[in-house]
Each structure stands twice: as C-alpha cells, then as structure tokens.
C-alpha positions in Angstrom: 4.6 4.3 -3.3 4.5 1.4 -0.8 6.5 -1.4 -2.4 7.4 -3.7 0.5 5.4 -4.4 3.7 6.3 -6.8 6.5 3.4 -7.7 8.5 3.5 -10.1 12.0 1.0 -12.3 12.5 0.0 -12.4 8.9 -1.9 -16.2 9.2 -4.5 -14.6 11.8 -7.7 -12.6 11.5 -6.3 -9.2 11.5 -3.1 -10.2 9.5 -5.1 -11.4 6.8 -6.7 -8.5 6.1 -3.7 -6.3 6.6 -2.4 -8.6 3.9 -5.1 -8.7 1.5 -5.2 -4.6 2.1 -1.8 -4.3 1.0 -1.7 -6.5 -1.9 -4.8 -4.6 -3.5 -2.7 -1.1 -3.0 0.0 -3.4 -5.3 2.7 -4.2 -2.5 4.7 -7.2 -2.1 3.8 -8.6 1.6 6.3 -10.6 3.7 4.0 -12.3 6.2 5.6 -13.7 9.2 3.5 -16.1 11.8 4.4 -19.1 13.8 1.9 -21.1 11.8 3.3 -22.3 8.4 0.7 -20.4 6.2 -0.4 -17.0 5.1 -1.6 -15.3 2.2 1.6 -13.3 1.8 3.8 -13.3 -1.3 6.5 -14.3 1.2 5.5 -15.9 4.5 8.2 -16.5 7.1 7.1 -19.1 9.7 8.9 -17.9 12.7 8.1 -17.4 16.5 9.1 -13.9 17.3 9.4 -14.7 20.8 12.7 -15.7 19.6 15.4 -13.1 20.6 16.8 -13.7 17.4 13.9 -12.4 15.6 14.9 -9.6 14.1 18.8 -11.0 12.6 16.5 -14.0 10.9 13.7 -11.0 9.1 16.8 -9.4 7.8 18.4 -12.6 6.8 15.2 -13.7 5.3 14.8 -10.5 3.4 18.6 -10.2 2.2 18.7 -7.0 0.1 15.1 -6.4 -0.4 14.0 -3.3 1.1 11.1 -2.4 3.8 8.5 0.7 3.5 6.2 -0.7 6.2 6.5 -2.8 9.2 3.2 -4.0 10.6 3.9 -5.3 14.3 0.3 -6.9 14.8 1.1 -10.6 15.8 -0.1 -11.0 19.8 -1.3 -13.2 22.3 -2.5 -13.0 26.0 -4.5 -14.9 28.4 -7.3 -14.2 31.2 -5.6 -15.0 34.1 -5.0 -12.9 37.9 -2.3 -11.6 38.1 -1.0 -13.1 41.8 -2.1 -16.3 39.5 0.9 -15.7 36.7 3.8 -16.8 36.7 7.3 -15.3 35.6 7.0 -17.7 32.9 3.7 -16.4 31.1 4.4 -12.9 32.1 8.0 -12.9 30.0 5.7 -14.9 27.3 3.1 -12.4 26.6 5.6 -9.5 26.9 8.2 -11.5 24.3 5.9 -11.1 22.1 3.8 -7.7 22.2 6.2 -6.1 23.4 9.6 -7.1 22.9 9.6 -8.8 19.5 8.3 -5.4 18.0 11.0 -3.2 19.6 13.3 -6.2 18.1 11.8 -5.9 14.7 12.0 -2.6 14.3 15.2 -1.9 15.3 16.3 -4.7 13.1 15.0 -3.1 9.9 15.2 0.4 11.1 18.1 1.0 8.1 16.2 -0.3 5.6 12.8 1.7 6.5 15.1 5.1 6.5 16.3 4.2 3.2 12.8 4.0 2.3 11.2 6.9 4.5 8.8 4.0 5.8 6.8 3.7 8.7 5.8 1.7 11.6 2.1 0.6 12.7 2.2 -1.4 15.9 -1.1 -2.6 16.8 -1.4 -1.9 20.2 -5.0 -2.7 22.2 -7.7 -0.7 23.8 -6.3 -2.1 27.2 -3.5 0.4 26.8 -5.9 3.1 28.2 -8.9 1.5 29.4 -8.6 -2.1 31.0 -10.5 -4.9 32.4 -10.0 -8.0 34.9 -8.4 -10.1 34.7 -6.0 -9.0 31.7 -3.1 -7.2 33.4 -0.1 -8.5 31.9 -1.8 -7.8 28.0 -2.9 -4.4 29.3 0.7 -3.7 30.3 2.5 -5.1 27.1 -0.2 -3.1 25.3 0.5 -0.1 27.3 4.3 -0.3 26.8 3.8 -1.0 22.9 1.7 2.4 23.1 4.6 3.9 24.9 7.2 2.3 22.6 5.5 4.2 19.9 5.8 7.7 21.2 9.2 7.4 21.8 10.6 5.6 18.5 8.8 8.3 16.5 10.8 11.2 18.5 13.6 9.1 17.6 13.6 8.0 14.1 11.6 11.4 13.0 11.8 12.4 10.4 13.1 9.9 8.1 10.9 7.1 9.5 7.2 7.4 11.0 5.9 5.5 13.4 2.2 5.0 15.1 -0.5 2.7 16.6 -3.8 1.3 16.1 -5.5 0.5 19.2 -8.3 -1.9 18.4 -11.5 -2.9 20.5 -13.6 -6.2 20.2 -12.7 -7.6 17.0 -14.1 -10.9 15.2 -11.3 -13.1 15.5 -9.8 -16.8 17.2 -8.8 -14.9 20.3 -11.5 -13.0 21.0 -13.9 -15.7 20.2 -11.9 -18.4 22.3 -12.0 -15.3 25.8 -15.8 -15.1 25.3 -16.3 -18.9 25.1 -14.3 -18.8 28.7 -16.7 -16.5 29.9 -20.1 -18.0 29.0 -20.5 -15.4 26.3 -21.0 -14.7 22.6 -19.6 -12.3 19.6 -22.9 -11.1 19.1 -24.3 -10.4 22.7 -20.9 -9.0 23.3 -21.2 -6.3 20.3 -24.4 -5.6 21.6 -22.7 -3.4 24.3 -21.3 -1.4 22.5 -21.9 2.2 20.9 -22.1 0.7 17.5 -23.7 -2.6 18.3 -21.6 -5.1 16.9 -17.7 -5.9 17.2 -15.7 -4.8 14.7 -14.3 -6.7 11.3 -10.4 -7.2 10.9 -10.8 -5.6 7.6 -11.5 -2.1 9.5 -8.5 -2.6 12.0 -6.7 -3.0 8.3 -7.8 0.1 6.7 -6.6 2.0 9.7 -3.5 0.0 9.5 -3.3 1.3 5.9 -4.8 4.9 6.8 -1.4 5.3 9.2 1.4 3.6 6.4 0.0 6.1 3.8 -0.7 9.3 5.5 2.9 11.1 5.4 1.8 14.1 8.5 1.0 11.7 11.6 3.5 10.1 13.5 3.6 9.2 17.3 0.1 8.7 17.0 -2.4 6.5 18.6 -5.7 5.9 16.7 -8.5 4.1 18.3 -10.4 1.8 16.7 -13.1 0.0 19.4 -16.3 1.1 18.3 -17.1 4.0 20.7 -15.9 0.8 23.4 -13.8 3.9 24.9 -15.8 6.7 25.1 -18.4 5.5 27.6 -18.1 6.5 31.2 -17.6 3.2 33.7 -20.0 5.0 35.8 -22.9 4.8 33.3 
C-alpha cells in the first residue's frame, strides 16, 4: 500500500494530476514547487535548483517515511545552442537533472525501508529531438540514463523508472507554441492520435509505474504515437 508520495512540481499541470491521482488511491502527498501552492496534503515551496535540496525534503519530512518519489518538476527554453550560455545551461540541467539525482539519493533510506520506487518524468526528447531544444533534450536524455543505472543500483529493495511524455496540455507547452505562431489544437493535429495529451494520462502512467511491483529500469512512452512515425514520412 502506497502511504507516502513526494511529488516535484506538484503546483503545475502534470503535478496536479499526479497529486489528485494519488490522493484518490488514499496516499498522503507531499508536493513540492517553487510556487507557494499545491493541492498536496503537504506542500513544500522550495526551488530544487538549490544544492541543498535534498537535506531540506528530509528535514521537511522528519521521521515520516517515503514509498514514492515523483521527480516531474522541469523547465527548459527554445533557444540555439551556440546562443546559450553556461548560465541557462547549468539552469535547465539543476533542475531535470540534478535536483532528481539529489532527491533521490536524499531519501534513498527511507524508500528502502519502504520497498518504494522512483518515477522520473523524463521527455520524448530523450530519444527523438527537435530544434532548437538541445540542452532539455540532453537533461532529458541524462534523466533517462539516470534511471537505468539507479535501478541496477538500488534493485531490489527500491524500483526505479520513467515516463517519457509527448505534447501535453500544459503552461509550458502552451507558452513554446505561442513562440512559434502555433496552437494546442493544430499541433495535436499531427499526431497519430490527433490531439495532445491530458496530464491526467501522464499521471496514470505515473501511477501504473509506482504500483506495478515487476518493472524497474524502465522507460514508458507516453506521446501519442509522436514517436513511432518515421522523419522521412
């Protein structure tokens, strides 16, 4: 039974969901996002970009223990690479990258007394990309990577695995279109299932992942058949 769950980026689109999934299977959610509100039982407002990230969860938590940690909080930006700087490049990897390998470390005792699990929510661009999104796609990439090797690691007390989501309804998607002269529903349109997806379904497969005891070091795809079309189509 899943009493605890920590979730990242609890106050967005995806969070939410993940949120309202968890409290219908009857868990206490900790929700952690830089903005001050979530639906969570708990919400920590805290910018895991900090280094410190992971001592101030724990501190947060005291002696309450973890069966699921939920890295989904993210951001990125549309910008050339040769046009980045150092800055935004350590910013977008602090926190899809780093701040989950942080976060899990951190609670790492607590989810092996629980025989917990780990979902990171990694991206489509972890294994098929587009311009100009290269230092997302590579955070993404390295979170996918990440999740192989913690679950050699931590097997077989703790689990851990990633959902790769495509084009789903939310702020940052919404605001990337806007920058590029297009909309949610012309974008859907080009894809197998003819609409973007619904954080709710990114949440299920969140919840698919914490409650299905055989899979770990797994990546499940989630884009709406975005991946399966050849680029030579």
């Amino acid at each position: 039974m899943i009493e605890r769950v920590v979730i990242t980026g609890a106050a967005g689109a995806v969070g939410s969901a993940c949120v309202a999934a968890f409290r219908e299977l009857g868990a206490e959610v900790v929700g952690i996002d830089v903005r001050s509100k979530s639906g969570a039982d708990l919400h920590v407002t805290l910018d895991i970009a900090d280094p410190e990230c992971g001592r101030r969860v724990v501190d947060q938590l005291g002696d309450k223990a973890v069966d699921v940690l939920v890295n989904n909080a993210a951001i990125g930006h549309s910008q050339l690479a040769v046009d980045t700087s150092v800055e935004q490049f350590d910013e977008i990897v602090a926190v899809n990258l780093r701040a989950p390998f942080i976060l899990s470390t951190a609670l790492l005792p607590s989810l092996r007394q629980r025989s917990g699990s780990v979902i990171n929510v990694s991206s489509v661009h972890a294994v098929a990309t587009s311009s100009p999104v290269s230092v997302y796609a590579a955070a993404k990439g390295g979170l996918q990577s990440l999740t192989r090797a913690l679950a050699l690691e931590w097997a077989p007390e703790v689990r851990v695995n990633c959902v790769l989501p495509g084009a789903v309804d939310s702020e940052m998607l919404s605001e990337g279109l806007s920058r590029a002269g297009k909309t949610l529903e012309g974008f859907g349109a080009t894809l197998a299932v003819g609409r973007v997806g619904r954080p709710e379904e990114i949440a299920d497969a969140i919840v698919f992942l914490a409650t299905n005891q055989y899979m770990t070091g797994a990546s499940l795809i989630v884009d709406g058949g975005a991946t399966a079309r050849l680029s030579t189509e």
